[in-house]
Chimera marker file (.cmm) of the C-alpha trace (Angstrom):
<marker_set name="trace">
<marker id="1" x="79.549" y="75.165" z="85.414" r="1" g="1" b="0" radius="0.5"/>
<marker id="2" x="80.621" y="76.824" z="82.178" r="1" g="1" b="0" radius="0.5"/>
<marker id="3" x="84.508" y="76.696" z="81.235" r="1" g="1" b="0" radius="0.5"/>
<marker id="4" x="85.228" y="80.542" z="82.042" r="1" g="1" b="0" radius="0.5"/>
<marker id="5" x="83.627" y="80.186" z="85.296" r="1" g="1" b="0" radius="0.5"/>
<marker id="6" x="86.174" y="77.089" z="85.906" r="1" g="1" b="0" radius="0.5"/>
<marker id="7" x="89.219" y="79.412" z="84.688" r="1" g="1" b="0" radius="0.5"/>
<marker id="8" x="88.372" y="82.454" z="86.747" r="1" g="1" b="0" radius="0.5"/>
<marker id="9" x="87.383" y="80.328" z="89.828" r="1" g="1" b="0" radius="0.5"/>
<marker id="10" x="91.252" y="78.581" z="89.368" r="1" g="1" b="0" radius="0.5"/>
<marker id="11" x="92.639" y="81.457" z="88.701" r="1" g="1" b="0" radius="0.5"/>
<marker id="12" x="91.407" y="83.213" z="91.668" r="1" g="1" b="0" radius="0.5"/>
<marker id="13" x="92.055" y="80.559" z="93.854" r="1" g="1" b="0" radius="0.5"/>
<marker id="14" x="95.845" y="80.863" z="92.913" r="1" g="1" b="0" radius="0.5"/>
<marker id="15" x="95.772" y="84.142" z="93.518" r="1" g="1" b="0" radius="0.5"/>
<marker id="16" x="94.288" y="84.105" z="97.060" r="1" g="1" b="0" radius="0.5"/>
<marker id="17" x="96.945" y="80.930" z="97.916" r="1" g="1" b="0" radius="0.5"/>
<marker id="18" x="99.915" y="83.563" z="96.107" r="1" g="1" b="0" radius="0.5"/>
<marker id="19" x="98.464" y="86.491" z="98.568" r="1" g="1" b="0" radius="0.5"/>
<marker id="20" x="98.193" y="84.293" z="101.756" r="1" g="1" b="0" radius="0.5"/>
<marker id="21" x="101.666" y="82.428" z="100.668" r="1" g="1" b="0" radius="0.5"/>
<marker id="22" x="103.362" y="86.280" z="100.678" r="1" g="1" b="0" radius="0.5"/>
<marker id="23" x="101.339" y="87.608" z="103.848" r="1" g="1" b="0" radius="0.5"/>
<marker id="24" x="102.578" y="84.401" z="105.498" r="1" g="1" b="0" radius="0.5"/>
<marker id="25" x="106.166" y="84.570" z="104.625" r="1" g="1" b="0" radius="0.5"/>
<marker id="26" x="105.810" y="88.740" z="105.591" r="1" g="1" b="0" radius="0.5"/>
<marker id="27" x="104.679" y="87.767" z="109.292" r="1" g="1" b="0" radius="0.5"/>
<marker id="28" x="107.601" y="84.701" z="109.797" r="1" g="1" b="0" radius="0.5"/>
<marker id="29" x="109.770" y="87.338" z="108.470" r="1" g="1" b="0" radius="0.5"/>
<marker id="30" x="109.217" y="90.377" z="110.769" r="1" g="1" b="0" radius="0.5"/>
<marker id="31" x="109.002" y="87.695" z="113.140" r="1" g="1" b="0" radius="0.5"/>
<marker id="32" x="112.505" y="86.562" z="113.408" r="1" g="1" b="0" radius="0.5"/>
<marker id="33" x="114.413" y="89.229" z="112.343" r="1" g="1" b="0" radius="0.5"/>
<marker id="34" x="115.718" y="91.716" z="115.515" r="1" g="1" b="0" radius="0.5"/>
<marker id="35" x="113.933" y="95.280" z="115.284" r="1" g="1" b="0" radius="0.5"/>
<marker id="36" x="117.023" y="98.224" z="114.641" r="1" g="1" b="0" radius="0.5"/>
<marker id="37" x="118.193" y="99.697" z="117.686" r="1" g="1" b="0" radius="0.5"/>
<marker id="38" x="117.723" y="103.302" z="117.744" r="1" g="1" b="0" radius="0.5"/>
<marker id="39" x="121.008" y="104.277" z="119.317" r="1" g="1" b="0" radius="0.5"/>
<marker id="40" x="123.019" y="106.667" z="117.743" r="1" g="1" b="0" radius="0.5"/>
<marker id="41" x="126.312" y="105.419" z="116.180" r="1" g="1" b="0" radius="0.5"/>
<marker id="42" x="129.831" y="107.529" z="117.145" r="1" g="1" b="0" radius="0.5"/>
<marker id="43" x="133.599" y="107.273" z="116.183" r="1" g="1" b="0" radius="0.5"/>
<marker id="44" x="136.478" y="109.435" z="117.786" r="1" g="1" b="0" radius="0.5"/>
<marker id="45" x="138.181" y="111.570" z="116.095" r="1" g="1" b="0" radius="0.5"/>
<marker id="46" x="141.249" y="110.834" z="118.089" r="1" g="1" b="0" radius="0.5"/>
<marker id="47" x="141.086" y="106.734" z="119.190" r="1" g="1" b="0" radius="0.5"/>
<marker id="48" x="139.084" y="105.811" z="116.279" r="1" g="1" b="0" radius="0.5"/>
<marker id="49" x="136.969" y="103.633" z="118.669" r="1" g="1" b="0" radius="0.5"/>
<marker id="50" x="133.200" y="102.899" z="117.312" r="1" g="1" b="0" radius="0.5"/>
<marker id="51" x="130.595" y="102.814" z="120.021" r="1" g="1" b="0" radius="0.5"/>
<marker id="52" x="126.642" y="103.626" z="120.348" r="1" g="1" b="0" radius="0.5"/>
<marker id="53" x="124.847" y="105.961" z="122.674" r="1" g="1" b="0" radius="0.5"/>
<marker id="54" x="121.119" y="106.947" z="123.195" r="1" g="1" b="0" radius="0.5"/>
<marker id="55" x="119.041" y="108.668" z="120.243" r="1" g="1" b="0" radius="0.5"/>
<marker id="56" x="118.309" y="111.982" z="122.000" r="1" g="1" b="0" radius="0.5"/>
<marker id="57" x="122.201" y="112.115" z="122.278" r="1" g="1" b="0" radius="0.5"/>
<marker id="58" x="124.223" y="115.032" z="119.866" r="1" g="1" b="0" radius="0.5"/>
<marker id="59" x="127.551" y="114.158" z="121.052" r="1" g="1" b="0" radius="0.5"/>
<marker id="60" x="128.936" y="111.954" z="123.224" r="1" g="1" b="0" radius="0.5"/>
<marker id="61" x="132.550" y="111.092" z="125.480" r="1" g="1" b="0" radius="0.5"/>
<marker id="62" x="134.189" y="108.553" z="124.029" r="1" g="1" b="0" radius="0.5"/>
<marker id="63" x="134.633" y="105.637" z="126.865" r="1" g="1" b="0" radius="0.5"/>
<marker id="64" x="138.280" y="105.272" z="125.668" r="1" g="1" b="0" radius="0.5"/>
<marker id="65" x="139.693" y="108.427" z="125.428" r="1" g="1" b="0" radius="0.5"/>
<marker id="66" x="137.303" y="110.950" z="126.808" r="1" g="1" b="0" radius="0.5"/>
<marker id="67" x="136.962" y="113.086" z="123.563" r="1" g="1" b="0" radius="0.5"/>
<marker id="68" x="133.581" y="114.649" z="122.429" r="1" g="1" b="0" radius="0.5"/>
<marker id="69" x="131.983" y="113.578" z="119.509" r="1" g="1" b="0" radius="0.5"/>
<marker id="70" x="129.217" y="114.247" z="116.686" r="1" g="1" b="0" radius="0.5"/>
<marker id="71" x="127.158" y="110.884" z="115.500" r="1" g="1" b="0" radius="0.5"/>
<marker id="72" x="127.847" y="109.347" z="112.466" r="1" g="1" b="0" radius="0.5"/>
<marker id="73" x="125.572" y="110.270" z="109.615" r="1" g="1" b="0" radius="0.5"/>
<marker id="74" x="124.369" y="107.467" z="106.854" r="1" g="1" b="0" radius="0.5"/>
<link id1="1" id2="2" r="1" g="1" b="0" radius="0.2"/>
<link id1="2" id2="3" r="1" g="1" b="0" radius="0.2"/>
<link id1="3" id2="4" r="1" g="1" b="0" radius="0.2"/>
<link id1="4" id2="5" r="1" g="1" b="0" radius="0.2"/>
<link id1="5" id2="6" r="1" g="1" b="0" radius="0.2"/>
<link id1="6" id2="7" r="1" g="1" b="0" radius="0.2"/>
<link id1="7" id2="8" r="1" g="1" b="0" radius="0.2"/>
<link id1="8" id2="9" r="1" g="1" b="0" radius="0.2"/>
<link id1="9" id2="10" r="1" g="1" b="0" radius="0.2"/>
<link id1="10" id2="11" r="1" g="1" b="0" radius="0.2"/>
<link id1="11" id2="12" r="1" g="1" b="0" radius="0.2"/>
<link id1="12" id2="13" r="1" g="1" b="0" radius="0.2"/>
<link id1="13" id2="14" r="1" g="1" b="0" radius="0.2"/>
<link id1="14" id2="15" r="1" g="1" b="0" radius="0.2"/>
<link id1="15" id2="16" r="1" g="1" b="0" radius="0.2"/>
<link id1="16" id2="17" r="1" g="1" b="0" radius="0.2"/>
<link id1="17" id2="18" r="1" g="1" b="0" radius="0.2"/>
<link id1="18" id2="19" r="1" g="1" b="0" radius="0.2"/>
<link id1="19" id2="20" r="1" g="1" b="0" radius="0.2"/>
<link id1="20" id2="21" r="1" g="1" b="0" radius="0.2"/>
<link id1="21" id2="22" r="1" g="1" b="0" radius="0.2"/>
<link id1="22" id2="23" r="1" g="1" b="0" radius="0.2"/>
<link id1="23" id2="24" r="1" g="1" b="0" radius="0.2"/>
<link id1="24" id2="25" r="1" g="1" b="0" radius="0.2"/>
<link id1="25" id2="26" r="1" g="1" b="0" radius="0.2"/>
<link id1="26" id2="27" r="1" g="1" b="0" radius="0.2"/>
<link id1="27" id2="28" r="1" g="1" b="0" radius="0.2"/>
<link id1="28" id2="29" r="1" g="1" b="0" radius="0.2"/>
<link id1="29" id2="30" r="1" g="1" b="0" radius="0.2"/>
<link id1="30" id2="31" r="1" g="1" b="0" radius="0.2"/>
<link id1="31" id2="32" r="1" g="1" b="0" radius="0.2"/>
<link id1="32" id2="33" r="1" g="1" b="0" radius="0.2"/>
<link id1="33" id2="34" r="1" g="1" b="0" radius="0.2"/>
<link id1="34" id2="35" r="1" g="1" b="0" radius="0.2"/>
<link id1="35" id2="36" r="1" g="1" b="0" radius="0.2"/>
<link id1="36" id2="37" r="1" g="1" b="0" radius="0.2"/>
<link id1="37" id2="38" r="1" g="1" b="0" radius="0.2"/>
<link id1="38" id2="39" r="1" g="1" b="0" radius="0.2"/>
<link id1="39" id2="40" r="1" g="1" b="0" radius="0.2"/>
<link id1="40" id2="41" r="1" g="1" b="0" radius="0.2"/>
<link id1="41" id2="42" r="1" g="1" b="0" radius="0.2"/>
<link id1="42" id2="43" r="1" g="1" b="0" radius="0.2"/>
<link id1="43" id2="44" r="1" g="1" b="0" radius="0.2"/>
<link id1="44" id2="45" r="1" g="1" b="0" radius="0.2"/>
<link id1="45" id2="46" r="1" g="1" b="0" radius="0.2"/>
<link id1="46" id2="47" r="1" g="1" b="0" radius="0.2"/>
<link id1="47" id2="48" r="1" g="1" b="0" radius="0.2"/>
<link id1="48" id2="49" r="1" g="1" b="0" radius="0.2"/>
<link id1="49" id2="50" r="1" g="1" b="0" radius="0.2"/>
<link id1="50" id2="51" r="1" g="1" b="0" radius="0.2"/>
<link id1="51" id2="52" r="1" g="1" b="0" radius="0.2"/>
<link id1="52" id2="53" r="1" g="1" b="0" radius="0.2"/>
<link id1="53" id2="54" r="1" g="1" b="0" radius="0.2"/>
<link id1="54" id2="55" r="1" g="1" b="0" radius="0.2"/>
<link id1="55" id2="56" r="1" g="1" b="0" radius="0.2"/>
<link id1="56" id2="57" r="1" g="1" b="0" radius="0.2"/>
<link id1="57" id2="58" r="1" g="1" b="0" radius="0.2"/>
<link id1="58" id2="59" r="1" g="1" b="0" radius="0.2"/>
<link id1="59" id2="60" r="1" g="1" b="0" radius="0.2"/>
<link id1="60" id2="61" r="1" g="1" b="0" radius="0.2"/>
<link id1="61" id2="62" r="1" g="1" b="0" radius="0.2"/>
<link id1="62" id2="63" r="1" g="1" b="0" radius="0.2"/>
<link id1="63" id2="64" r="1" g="1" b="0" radius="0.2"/>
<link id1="64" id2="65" r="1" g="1" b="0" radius="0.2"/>
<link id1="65" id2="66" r="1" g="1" b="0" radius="0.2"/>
<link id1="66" id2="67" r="1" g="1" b="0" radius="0.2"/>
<link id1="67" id2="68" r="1" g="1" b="0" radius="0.2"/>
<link id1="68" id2="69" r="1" g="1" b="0" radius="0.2"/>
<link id1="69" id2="70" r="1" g="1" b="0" radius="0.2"/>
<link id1="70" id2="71" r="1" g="1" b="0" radius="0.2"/>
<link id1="71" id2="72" r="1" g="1" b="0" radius="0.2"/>
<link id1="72" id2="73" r="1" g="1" b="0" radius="0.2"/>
<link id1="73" id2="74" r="1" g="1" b="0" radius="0.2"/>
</marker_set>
């Protein structure tokens, strides 16, 4: 084997262990972290109490008080 043929066949060996190093550490990753909930997040206006409801939800009675409100937009 010539000497370029060594360097690209090193080089592209690192490269395939860098690719299958990442794709590994992607999987573990999405793996062991919790998925988002897709509740919708709400505050009253009047208790100030933070609580979640269901994502086809607009508004929602706040457990503590009994007030309607909107979700909390990010």
């Amino acid at each position: 084997m010539s000497i370029p043929t060594l360097i690209l066949a090193y080089v592209v060996v690192l490269l395939a262990a860098l690719c299958g190093l990442g794709l590994y550490s992607e999987l573990r990753r999405r793996r062991f972290h919790p998925t988002p909930s897709e509740d919708r997040i709400f505050r009253c206006k009047k208790c100030g109490y933070v609580y979640t409801d269901d994502p086809d939800v607009d508004r929602s009675r706040c457990s503590q008080c009994g007030k309607m409100n909107e979700a909390i937009e990010f």
